[in-house]
C-alpha positions in Angstrom: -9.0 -44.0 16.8 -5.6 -43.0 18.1 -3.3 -42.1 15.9 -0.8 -40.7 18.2 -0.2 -40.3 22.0 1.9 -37.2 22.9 3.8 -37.4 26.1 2.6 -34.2 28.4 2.0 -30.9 27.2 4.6 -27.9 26.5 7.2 -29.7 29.3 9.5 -26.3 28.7 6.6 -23.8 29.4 5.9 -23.3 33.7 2.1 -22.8 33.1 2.8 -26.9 32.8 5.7 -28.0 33.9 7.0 -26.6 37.2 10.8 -25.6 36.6 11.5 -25.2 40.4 11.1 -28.6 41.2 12.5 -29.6 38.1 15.6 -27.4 36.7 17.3 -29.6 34.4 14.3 -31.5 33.1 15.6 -35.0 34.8 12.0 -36.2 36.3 10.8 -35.0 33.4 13.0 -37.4 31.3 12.6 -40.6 33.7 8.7 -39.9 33.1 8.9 -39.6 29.7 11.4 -42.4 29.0 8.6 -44.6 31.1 5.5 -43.4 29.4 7.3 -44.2 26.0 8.1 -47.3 27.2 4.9 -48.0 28.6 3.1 -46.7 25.5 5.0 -49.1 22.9 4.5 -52.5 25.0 0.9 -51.7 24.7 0.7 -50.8 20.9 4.0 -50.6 18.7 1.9 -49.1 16.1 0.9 -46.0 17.7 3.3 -42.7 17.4 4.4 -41.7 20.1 5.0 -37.6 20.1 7.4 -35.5 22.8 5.2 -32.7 24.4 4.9 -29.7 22.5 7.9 -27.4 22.9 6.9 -23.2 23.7 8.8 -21.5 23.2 10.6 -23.8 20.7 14.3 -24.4 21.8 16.9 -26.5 20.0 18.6 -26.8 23.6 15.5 -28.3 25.6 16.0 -30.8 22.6 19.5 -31.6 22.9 18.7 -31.9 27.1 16.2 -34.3 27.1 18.3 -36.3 24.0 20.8 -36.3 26.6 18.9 -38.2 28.5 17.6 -41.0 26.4 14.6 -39.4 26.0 14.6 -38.7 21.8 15.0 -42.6 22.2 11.5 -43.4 23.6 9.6 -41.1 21.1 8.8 -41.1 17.2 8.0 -37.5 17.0 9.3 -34.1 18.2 6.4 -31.7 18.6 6.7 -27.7 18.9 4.2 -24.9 19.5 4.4 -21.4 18.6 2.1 -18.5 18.5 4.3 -15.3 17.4 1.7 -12.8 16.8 0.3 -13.2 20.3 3.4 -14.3 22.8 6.4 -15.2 20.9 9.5 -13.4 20.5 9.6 -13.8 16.3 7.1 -13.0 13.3 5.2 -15.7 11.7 7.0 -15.7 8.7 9.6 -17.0 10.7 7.6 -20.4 11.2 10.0 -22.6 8.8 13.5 -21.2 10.2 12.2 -22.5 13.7 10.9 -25.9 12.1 14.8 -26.0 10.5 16.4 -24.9 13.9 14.6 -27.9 15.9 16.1 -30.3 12.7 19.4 -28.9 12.8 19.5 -31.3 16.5 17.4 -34.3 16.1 16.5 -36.6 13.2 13.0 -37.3 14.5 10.1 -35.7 12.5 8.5 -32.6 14.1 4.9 -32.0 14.2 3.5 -28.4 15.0 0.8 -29.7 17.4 -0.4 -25.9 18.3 -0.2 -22.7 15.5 -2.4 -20.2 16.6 -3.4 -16.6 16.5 -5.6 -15.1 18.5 -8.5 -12.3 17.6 -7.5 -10.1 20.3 -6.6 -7.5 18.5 -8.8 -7.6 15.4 -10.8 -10.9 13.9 -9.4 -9.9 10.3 -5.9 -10.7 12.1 -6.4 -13.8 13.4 -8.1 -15.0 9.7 -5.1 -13.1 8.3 -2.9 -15.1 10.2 -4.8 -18.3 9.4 -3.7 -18.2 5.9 -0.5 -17.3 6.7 0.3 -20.1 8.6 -1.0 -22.1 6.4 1.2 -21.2 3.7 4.1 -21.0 5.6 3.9 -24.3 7.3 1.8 -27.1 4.5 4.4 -29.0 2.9 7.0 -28.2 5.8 6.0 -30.7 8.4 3.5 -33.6 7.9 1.3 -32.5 10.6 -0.3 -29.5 11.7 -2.5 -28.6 14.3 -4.6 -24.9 14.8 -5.2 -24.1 18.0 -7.7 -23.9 18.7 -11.7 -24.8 17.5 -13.6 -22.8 20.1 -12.8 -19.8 22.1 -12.4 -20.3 26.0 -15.4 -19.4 27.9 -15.0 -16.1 29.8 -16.4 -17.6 32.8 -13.3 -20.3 32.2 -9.8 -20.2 33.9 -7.1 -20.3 31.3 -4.5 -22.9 32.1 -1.3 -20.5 32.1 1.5 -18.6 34.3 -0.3 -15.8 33.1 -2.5 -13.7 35.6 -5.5 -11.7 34.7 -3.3 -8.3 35.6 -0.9 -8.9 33.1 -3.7 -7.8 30.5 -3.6 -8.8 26.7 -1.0 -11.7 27.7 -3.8 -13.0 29.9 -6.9 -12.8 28.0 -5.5 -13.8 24.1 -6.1 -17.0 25.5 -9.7 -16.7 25.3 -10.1 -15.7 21.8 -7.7 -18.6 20.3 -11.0 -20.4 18.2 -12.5 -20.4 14.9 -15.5 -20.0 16.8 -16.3 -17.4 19.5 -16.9 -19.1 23.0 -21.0 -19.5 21.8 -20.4 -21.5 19.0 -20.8 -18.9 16.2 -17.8 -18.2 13.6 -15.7 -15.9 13.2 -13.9 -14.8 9.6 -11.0 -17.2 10.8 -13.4 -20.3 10.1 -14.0 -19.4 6.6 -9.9 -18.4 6.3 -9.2 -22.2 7.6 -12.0 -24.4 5.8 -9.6 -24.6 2.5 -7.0 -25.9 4.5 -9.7 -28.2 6.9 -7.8 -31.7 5.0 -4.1 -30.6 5.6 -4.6 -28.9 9.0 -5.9 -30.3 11.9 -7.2 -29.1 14.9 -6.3 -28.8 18.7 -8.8 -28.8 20.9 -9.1 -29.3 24.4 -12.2 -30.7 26.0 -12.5 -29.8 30.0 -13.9 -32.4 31.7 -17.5 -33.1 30.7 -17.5 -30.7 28.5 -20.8 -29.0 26.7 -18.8 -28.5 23.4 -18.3 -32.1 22.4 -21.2 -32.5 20.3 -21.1 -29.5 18.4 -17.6 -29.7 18.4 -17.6 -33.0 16.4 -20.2 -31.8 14.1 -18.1 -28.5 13.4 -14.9 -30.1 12.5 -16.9 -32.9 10.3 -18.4 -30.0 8.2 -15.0 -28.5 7.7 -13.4 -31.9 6.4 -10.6 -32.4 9.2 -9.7 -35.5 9.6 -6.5 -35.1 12.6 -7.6 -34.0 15.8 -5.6 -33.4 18.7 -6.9 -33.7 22.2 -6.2 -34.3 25.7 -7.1 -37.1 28.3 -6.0 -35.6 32.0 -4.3 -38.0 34.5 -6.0 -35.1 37.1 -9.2 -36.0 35.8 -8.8 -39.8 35.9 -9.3 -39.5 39.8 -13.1 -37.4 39.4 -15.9 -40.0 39.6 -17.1 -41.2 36.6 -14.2 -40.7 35.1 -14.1 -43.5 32.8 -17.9 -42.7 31.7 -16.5 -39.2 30.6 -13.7 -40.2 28.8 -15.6 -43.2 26.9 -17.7 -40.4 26.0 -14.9 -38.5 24.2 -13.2 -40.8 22.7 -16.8 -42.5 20.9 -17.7 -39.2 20.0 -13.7 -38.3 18.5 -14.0 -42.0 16.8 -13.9 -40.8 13.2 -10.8 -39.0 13.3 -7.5 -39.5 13.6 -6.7 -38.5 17.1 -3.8 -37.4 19.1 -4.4 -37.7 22.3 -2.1 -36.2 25.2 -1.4 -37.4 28.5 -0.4 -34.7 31.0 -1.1 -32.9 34.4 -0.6 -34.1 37.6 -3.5 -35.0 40.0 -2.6 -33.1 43.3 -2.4 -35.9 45.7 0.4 -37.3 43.4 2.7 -34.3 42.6 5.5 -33.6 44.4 3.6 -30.5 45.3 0.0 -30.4 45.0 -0.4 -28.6 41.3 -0.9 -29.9 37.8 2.4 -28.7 36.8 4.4 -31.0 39.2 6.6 -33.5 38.7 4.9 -36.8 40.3 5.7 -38.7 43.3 6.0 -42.0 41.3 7.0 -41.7 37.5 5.7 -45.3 37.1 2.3 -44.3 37.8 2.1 -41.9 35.0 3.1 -44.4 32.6 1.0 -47.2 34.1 -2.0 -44.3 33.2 -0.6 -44.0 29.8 -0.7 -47.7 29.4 -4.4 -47.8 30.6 -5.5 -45.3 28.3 -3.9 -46.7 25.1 -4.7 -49.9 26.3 -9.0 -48.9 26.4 -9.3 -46.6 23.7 -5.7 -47.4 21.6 -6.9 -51.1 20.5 -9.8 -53.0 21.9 -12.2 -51.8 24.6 -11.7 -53.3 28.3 -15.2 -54.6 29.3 -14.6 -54.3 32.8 -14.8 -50.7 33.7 -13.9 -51.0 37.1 -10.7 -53.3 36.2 -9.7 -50.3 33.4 -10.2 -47.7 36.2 -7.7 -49.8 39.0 -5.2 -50.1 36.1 -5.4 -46.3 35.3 -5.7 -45.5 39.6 
């Protein structure tokens, strides 16, 4: 079922990692470096991927390297999106992949392309293909970002602010399908591609989507899905019954699953984007969550939810 487990979520962007209380990226590190750690006692066999870089910087890489991080993961992930908030054209997709090898031997996986239909639908299905060509046969996995469109009535998680405009809202028009499930030209631009790109998708907690979602990305053919479980979430009640939920329904691909944001009460200030109190209990949720869902199932729910709590 797990195929990977990334480690956090775009650590060098501040919509989810808070750079005030963390300049140089050093609680980052320890918490990474521990969640790695924590990952491979559980199950050598699973990859374990460095949270998507955006923007994609060969000097975050060289920083965390630094310190010892590159030595607890398998995979350096990157994220870009340059016809909607990056500073570069998409054609420059592969001299970013090269920058990011130029400082680390690891493989890199692009674990979020996007474009968004903003602008114009015909763009985003445009820019489907695009990045398809541009990227298949660069790096050995690919994720588009995203299946669905965000709700309108959703918050998007970013530093972005609704009076900022367009930089706000091209978050809610990321999909292959618009927010009500029907598709846009960008489905039919990505179905060719289905087998050698995956998909990113995010499910909120207890989310409507699921269902269809699965039966969506069966009819296209993907086969690698990326997803998220929340250490935030693992505190709501029923937690457990949630994420069981998921992951059954996700049991037919292969999954990468990311581990990020910060439940309040354990930040060092009460936001998803804070550094914890205690590293160790990150990786102890980490360990719980590869441990339920990354080999055999715990039978004892409420032991799985003291050993992710």
């Amino acid at each position: 079922m797990i195929e990977a487990a990334k480690i956090w979520n775009e650590p060098n962007n501040k919509s989810h990692w808070d750079p005030n209380l963390d300049p140089e990226w050093d609680l980052f590190a320890r918490m990474t470096v521990l969640a790695g750690q924590a990952i491979r006692a559980e199950n050598s066999t699973i990859t374990r991927v460095l949270g998507g870089m955006s923007p994609i910087d060969p000097s975050f890489v060289r920083r965390l390297d630094e310190r010892g991080v590159l030595d607890e993961v398998d995979v350096v992930a990157v994220h870009g999106f340059p016809l909607d908030w990056n500073l570069w054209q998409i054609h420059e997709w592969p001299n970013k992949i090269d920058e990011i090898r130029a400082v680390t031997t690891k493989p890199i996986w692009v674990t979020e392309a996007g474009v968004s239909s903003f602008g114009a639908e015909e763009v985003q299905a445009w820019g489907v293909k695009r990045t398809a060509e541009l990227l298949i046969g660069k790096v050995p996995r690919i994720h588009w970002y995203s299946l669905y469109d965000l709700p309108s009535h959703w918050e998007a998680t970013t530093r972005h602010k609704e009076a900022e405009g367009s930089s706000y809202y091209r978050h809610f028009h990321m999909g292959l399908l618009r927010a009500d499930g029907t598709p846009k030209p960008a489905l039919e631009a990505f179905a060719p591609y289905a087998g050698q790109m995956g998909i990113c998708q995010w499910f909120h907690f207890e989310d409507h989507r699921l269902d269809d979602a699965v039966a969506w990305l069966k009819r296209l053919g993907v086969r690698h899905l990326r997803t998220g479980l929340s250490w935030a979430d693992s505190f709501r009640p029923n937690a457990l019954d949630w994420f069981d939920r998921q992951m059954e329904a996700l049991a037919d691909f292969e999954v990468t699953v990311t581990f990020c944001f910060t439940p309040e009460h354990r930040g060092v200030e009460p936001h998803h984007t804070s550094p914890p109190q205690v590293a160790e209990e990150f990786a102890e949720f980490c360990a719980a969550m590869i441990r339920r869902y990354g080999t055999t199932r715990t039978a004892d729910p409420a032991a799985a939810m003291a050993a992710v709590g």
